[in-house]
C-alpha positions as CSV (number, residue, x, y, z in Angstrom):
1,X,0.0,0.0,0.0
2,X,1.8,3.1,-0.9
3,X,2.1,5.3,1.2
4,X,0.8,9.5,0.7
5,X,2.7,11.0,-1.8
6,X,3.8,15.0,-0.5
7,X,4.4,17.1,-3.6
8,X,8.1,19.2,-3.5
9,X,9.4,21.8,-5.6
10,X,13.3,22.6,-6.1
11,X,14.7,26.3,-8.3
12,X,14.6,25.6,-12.3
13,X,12.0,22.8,-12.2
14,X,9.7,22.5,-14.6
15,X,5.9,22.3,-13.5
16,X,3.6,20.3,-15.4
17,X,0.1,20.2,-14.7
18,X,0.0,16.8,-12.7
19,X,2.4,18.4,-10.4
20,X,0.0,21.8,-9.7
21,X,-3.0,19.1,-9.5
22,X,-1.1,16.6,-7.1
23,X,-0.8,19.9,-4.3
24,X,-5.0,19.6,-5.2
25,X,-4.9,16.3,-4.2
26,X,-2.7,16.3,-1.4
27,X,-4.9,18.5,0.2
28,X,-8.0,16.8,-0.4
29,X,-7.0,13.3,0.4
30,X,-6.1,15.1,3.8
31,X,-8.9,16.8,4.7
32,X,-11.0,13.4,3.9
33,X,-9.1,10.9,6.2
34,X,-9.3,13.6,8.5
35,X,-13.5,13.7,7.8
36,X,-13.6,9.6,7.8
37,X,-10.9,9.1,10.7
38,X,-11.8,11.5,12.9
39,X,-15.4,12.2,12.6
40,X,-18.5,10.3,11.7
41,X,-20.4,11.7,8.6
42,X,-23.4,13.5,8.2
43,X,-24.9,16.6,8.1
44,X,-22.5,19.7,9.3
45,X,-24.7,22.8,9.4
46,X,-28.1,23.8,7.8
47,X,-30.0,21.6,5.0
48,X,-32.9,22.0,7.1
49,X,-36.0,20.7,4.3
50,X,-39.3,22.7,4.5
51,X,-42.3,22.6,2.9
52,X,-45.2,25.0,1.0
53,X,-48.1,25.0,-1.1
54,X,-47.0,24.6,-4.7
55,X,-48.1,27.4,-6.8
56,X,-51.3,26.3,-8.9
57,X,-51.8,23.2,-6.8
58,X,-54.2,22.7,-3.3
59,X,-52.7,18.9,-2.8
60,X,-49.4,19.1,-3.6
61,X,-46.1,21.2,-1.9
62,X,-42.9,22.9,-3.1
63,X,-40.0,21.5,-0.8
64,X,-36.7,23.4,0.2
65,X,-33.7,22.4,1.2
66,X,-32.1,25.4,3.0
67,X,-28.5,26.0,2.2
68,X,-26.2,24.1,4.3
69,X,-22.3,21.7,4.7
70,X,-22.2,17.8,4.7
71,X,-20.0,15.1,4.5
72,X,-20.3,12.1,3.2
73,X,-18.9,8.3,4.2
74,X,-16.1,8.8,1.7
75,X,-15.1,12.6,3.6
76,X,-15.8,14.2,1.0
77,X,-17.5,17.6,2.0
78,X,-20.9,19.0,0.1
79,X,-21.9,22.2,-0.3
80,X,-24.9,23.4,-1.0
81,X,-24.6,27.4,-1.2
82,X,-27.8,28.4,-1.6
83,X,-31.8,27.1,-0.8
84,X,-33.2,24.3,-3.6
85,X,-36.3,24.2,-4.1
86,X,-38.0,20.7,-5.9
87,X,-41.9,20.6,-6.7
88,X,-41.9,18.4,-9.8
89,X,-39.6,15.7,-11.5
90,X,-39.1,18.0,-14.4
91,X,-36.4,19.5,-12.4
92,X,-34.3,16.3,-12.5
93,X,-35.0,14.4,-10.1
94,X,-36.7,10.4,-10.3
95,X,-39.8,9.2,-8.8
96,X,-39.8,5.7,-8.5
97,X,-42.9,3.5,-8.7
98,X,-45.0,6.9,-8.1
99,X,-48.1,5.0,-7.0
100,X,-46.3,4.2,-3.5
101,X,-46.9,6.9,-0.7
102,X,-45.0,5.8,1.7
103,X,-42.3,8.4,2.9
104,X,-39.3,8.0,0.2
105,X,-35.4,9.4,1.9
106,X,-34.5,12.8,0.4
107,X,-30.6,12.5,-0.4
108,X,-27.7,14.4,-1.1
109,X,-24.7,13.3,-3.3
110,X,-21.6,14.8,-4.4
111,X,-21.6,15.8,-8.6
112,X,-19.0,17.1,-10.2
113,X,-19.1,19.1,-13.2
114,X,-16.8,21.0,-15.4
115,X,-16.8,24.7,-14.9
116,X,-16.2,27.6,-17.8
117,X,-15.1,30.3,-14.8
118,X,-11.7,31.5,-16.1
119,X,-8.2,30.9,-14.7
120,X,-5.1,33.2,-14.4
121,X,-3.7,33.2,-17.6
122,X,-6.0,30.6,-19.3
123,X,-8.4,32.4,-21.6
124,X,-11.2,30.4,-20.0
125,X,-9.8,26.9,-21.4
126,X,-6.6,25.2,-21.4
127,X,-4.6,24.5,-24.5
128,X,-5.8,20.3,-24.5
129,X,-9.4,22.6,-24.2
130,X,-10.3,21.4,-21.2
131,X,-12.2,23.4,-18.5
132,X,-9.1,24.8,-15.8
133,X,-11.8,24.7,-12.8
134,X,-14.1,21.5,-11.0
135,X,-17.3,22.9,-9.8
136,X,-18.1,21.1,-7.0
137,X,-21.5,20.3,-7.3
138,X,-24.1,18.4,-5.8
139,X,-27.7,16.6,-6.5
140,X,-30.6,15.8,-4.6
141,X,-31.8,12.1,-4.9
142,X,-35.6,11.0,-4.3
143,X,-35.1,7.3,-3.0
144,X,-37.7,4.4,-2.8
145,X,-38.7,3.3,-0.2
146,X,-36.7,1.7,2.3
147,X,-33.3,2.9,0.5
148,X,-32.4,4.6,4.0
149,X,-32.3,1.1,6.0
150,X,-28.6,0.9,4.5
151,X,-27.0,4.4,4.8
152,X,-25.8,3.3,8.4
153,X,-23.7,0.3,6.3
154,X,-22.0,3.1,4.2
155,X,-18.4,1.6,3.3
156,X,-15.5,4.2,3.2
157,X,-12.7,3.7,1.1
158,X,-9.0,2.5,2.1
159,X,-6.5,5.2,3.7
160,X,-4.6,5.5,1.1
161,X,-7.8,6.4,-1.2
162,X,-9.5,10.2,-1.6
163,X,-12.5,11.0,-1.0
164,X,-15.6,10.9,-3.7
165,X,-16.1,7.4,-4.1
166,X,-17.1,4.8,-1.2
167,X,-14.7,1.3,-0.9
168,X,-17.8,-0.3,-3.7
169,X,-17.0,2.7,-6.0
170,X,-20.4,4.4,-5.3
171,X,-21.1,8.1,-4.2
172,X,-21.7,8.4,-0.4
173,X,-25.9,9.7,0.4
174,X,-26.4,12.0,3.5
175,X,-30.0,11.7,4.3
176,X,-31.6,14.9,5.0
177,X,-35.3,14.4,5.1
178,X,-38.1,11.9,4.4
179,X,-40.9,13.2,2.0
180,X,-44.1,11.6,0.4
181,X,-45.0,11.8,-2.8
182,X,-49.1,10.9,-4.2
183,X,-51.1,11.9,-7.6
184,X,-48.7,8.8,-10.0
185,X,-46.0,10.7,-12.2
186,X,-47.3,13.5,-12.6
187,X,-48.2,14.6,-9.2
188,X,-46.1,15.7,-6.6
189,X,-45.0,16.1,-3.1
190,X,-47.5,15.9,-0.2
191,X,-45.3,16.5,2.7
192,X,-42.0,16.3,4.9
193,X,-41.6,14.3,7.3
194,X,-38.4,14.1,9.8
195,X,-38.1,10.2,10.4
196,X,-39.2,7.2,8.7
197,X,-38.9,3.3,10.1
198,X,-37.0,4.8,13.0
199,X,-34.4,6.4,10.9
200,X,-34.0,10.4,10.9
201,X,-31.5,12.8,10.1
202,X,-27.8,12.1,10.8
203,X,-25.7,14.4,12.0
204,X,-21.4,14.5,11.6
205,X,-19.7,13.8,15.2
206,X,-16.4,13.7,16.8
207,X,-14.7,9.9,16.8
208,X,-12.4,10.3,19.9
209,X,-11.4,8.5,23.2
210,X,-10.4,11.9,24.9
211,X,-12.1,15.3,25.0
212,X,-10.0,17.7,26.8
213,X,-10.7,21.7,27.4
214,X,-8.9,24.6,26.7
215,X,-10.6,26.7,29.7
216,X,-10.8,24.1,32.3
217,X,-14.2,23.4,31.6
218,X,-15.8,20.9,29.0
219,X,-19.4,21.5,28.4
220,X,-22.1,19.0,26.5
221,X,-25.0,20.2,25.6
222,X,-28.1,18.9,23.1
223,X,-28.3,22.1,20.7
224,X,-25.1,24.3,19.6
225,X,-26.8,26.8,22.6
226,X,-27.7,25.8,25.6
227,X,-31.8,25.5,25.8
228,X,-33.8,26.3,29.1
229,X,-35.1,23.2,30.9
230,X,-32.6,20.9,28.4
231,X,-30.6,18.6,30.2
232,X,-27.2,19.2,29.6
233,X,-23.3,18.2,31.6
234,X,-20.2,20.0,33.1
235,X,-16.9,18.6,34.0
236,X,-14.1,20.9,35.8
237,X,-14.7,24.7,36.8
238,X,-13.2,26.1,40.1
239,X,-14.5,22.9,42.4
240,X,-13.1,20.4,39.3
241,X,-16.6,18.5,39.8
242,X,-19.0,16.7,37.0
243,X,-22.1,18.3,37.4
244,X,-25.3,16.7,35.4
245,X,-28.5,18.8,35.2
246,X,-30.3,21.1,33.4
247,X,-30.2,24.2,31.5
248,X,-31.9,27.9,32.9
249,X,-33.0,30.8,30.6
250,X,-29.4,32.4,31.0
251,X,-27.9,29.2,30.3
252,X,-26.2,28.2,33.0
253,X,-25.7,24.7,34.2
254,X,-28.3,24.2,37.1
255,X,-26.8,20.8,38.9
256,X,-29.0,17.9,40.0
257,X,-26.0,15.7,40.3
258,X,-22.6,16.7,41.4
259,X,-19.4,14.4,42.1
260,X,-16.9,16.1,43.8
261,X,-13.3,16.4,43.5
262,X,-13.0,14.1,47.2
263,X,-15.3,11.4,45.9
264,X,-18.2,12.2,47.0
265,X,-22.0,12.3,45.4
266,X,-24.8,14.8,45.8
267,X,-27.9,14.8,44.7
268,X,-30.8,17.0,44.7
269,X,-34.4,16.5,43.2
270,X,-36.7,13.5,43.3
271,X,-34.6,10.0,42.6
272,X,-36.6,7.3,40.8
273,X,-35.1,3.6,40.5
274,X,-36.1,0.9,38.7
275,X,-34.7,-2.2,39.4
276,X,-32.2,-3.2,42.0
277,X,-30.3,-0.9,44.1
278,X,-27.4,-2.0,45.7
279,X,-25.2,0.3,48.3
280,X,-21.9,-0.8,49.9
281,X,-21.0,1.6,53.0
282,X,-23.0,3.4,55.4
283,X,-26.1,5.2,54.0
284,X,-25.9,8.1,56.8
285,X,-29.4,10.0,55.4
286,X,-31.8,7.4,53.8
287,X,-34.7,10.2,54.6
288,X,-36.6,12.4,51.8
289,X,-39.1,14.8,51.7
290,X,-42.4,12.8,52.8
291,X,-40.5,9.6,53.9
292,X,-41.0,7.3,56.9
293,X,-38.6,4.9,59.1
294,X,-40.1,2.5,62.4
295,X,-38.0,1.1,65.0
296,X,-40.2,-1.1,67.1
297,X,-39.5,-3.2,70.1
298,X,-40.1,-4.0,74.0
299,X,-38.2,-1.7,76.4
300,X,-38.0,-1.6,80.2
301,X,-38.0,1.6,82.6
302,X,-35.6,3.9,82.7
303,X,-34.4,3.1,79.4
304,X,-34.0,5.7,76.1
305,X,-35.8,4.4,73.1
306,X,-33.7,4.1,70.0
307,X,-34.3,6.1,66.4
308,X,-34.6,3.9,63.7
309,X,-31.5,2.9,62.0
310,X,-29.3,6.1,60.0
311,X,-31.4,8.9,61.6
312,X,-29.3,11.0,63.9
313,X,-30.2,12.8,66.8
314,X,-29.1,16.3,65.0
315,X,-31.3,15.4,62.2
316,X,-33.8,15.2,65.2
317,X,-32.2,18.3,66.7
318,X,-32.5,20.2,63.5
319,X,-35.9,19.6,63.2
320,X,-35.5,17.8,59.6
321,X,-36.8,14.7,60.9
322,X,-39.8,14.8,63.5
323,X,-39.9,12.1,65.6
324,X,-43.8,10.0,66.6
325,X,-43.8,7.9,69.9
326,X,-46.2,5.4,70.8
327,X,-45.6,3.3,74.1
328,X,-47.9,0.4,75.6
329,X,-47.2,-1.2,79.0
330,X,-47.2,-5.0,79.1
331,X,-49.0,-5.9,81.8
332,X,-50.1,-9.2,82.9
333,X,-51.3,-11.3,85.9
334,X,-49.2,-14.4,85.6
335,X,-46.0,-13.7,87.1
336,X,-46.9,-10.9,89.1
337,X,-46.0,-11.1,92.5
338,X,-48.3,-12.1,95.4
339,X,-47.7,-13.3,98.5
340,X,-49.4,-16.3,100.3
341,X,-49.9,-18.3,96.9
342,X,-52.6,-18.1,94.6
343,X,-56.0,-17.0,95.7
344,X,-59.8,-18.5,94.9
345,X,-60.0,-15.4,92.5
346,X,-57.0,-17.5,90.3
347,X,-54.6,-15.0,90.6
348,X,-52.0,-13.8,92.9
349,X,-52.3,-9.7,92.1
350,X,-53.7,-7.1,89.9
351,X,-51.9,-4.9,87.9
352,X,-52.8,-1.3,87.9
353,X,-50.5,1.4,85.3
354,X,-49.5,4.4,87.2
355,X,-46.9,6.0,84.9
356,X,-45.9,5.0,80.9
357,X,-44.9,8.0,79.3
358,X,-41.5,9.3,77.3
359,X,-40.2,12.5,78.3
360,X,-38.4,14.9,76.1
361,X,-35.2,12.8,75.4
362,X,-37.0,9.7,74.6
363,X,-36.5,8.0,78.3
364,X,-39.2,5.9,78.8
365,X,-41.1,6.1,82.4
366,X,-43.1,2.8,83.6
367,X,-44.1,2.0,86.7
368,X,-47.0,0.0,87.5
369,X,-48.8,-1.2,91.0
370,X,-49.0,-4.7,91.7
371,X,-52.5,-5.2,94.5
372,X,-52.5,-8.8,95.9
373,X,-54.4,-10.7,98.6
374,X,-57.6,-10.9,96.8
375,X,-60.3,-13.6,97.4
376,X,-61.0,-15.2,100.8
377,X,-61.4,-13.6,103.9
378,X,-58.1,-12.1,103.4
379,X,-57.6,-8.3,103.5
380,X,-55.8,-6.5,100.4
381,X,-52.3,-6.6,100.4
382,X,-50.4,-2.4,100.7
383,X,-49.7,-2.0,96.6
384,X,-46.4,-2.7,95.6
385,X,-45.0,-0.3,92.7
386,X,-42.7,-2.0,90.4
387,X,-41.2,-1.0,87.0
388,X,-42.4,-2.4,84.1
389,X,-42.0,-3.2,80.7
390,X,-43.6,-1.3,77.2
391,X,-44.3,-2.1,73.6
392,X,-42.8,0.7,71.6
393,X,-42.9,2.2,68.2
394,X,-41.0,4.9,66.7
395,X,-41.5,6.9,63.6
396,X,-39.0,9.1,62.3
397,X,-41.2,11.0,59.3
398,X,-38.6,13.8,56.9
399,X,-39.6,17.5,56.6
400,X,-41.6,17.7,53.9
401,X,-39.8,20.3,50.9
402,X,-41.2,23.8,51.0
């Protein structure tokens, strides 16, 4: 494979015309494994495709194709300076089995065409009376369709090759809209549509494993300017974070996600997963706006109930997380205490609550008066106050957002 050839000039050489044209080549095989290698092809800027009502007609439209810069699979680059407007086929362009109104891919090629502008020195012509200039032309194709399912399969040529023609020796197509045609061959176009069979426009892009700023800060965005309410991403500034959010009307980056240059994650805004979510290490605030945790359990007197698990007491303290207490005394006759043995009444004391409450710093209070000596001639038994034993719920509910 040879490799590119870099055309030199010495003092008293002679130039013949291949030498001027291979500095024209040089330069354009260049520029095209720069477009192929570097870049994906598509549209660059413009070629937006509109539509009107065709003069003379109520059914059927004129469509435009705005001016506009593509590049096609090969790298070659297509210009189209000025709008093009299409309405019927007498203007060049082929219909296909007309009868089909299903949307058909509006393409644009590359055509070449001798032009008669004059060079330095030339008259207009060269001696062998061929044109001195290449007009760089191009040509808008109506497809069938269905021929967009294989622009993605586009085949550029070898390195070593220009641009122009694709590795089968066929001219590259950049879609650039999908239209419909009705009324058999001599109708005309009904309307533009965007996408077709899940295939739209294609855009050129950058082929690259690094993307590195000038500034310090690297910026993606959807649109070449920022868009209110667009999402869009940030990486570096004077904190060196990645921020992910979206856009405001001045354009500024408003973060909803935010890793820091320690490591560490923030997020704001609701947080909606689907699927699985696995965390490995501590999850210190589990609590959002209008959430709930319970810590349940049995507790004795004198003891402080706990919070449920990963709500601190200066969330408590803060007042971001309100805390709900609920305590029940266990009480029961079996096991109580009584003195002499069991009575005719078939049990040895009666349990009466005096205190089950939780004061301020969750310490739980319970004390409760065992009477015994019931039944029989017997006379009741002086109380004896005991601490007891609660059921206890806890419910740590978040501050709801303003």
């Amino acid at each position: 494979m040879p490799a590119p050839l870099r055309p030199e000039f010495h003092e008293g050489q002679v130039l013949a015309a291949d030498d001027l044209s291979a500095v024209v080549r040089y330069g354009r095989d260049a520029a095209a494994r720069h477009h192929r290698y570097l870049h994906s092809w598509g549209i660059s800027s413009g070629l937006e495709v509109s539509e009107r009502a065709r003069t003379g007609s109520a059914e059927y439209k004129t469509v435009t194709v705005g001016r506009g810069t593509a590049v096609d699979a090969s790298g070659r680059e297509i210009v189209v300076p000025a709008p093009v407007e299409l309405s019927t086929p007498d203007q060049g362009f082929v219909i296909t089995d007309p009868d089909d109104t299903r949307p058909r891919p509006l393409m644009l090629m590359w055509s070449d065409r001798p032009s008669t502008a004059p060079g330095a020195g030339s008259g207009g012509c060269s001696g062998s009376g061929a044109a001195p200039r290449s007009e760089e032309g191009f040509v808008l194709v109506v497809g069938a369709p269905g021929d967009e399912l294989d622009l993605a399969e586009q085949a550029p040529p070898a390195p070593d090759t220009g641009p122009d023609r694709l590795e089968g020796g066929e001219r590259g197509r950049v879609l650039v809209a999908f239209v419909t045609w009705g009324g058999g061959q001599d109708g005309g176009f009904t309307g533009v549509l965007p996408r077709a069979n899940g295939v739209g426009r294609r855009y050129a892009g950058v082929l690259a494993d690094r993307v590195s700023a000038r500034g310090g800060t690297l910026e993606l965005a959807a649109e070449p300017r920022p868009v209110a309410g667009r999402v869009g991403m940030r990486i570096g500034g004077a904190d060196g974070s990645l921020d992910v959010g979206r856009f405001n009307a001045a354009g500024s980056l408003a973060p909803a996600l935010r890793v820091l240059g320690d490591g560490s994650t923030r997020l704001q805004g609701d947080v909606t997963v689907s699927g699985s979510l696995t965390v490995t290490g501590p999850v210190r605030s589990p609590l959002v706006s209008g959430s709930v945790l319970a810590q349940s359990g049995v507790a004795t007197h004198g003891v402080i109930l706990p919070l449920p698990p990963q709500v601190t007491e200066d969330q408590v303290a803060s007042g971001e997380v309100t805390v709900h207490l609920q305590v029940t005394a266990r009480v029961q006759t079996g096991g109580g205490p009584a003195e002499g043995g069991v009575d005719a009444s078939g049990f040895g004391a009666l349990p009466v609550v005096l205190r089950c409450e939780v004061d301020s710093r969750r310490r739980l209070t319970c004390l409760i008066a065992w009477y015994g000596g019931f039944g029989g001639a017997r006379q009741p038994d002086p109380p004896r106050v005991l601490p007891g034993a609660v059921d206890y719920l806890v419910l740590a509910a978040a501050r709801p957002a303003p």
